[in-house]
C-alpha positions in Angstrom: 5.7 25.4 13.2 6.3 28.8 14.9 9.9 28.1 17.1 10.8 31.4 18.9 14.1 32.1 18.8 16.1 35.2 21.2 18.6 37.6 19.8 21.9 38.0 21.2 23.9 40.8 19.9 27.5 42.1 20.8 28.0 45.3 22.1 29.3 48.2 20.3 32.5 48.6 22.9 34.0 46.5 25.9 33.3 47.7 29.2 35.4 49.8 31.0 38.0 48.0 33.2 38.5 45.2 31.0 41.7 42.8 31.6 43.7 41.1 28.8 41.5 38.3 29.0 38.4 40.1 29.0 39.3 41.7 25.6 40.3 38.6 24.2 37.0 36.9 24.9 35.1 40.4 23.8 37.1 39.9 20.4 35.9 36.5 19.9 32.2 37.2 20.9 29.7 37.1 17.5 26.2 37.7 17.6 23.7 34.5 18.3 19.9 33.4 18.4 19.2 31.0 21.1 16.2 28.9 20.8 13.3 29.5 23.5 10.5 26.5 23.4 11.8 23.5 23.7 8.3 22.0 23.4 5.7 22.8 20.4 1.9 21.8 19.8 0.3 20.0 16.8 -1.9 22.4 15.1 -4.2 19.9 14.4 -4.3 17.8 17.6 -2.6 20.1 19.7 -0.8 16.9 21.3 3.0 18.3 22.6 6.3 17.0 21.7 9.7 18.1 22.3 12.0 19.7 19.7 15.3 17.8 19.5 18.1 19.6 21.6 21.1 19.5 18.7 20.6 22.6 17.7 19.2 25.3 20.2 22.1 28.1 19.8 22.7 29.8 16.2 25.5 32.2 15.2 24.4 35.0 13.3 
């Protein structure tokens, strides 16, 4: 089956204005792919079921 998936990058630099703790989170930030259907079709019977939720954010 065909899951779509959207890609999350980081941004080349940290915005300007940024507080300690902003540039501590923008340090720790890493690229990820979150997962967009949450439901899929049978090719065959085209009868919907639902993709378990464990897994719907990957780190690239």
């Amino acid at each position: 089956y065909d899951v779509r998936w959207l890609t999350r990058t980081k941004k080349n630099s940290l915005p300007r204005g940024a507080n300690e703790q902003d540039r501590a989170r923008f340090a720790k930030s890493r690229d990820y792919m979150v997962r967009i259907d949450d439901m899929l079709a049978c090719r065959s019977c085209r009868r919907r079921f639902e993709i378990p939720n464990s897994q719907s954010v990957v780190f690239i």
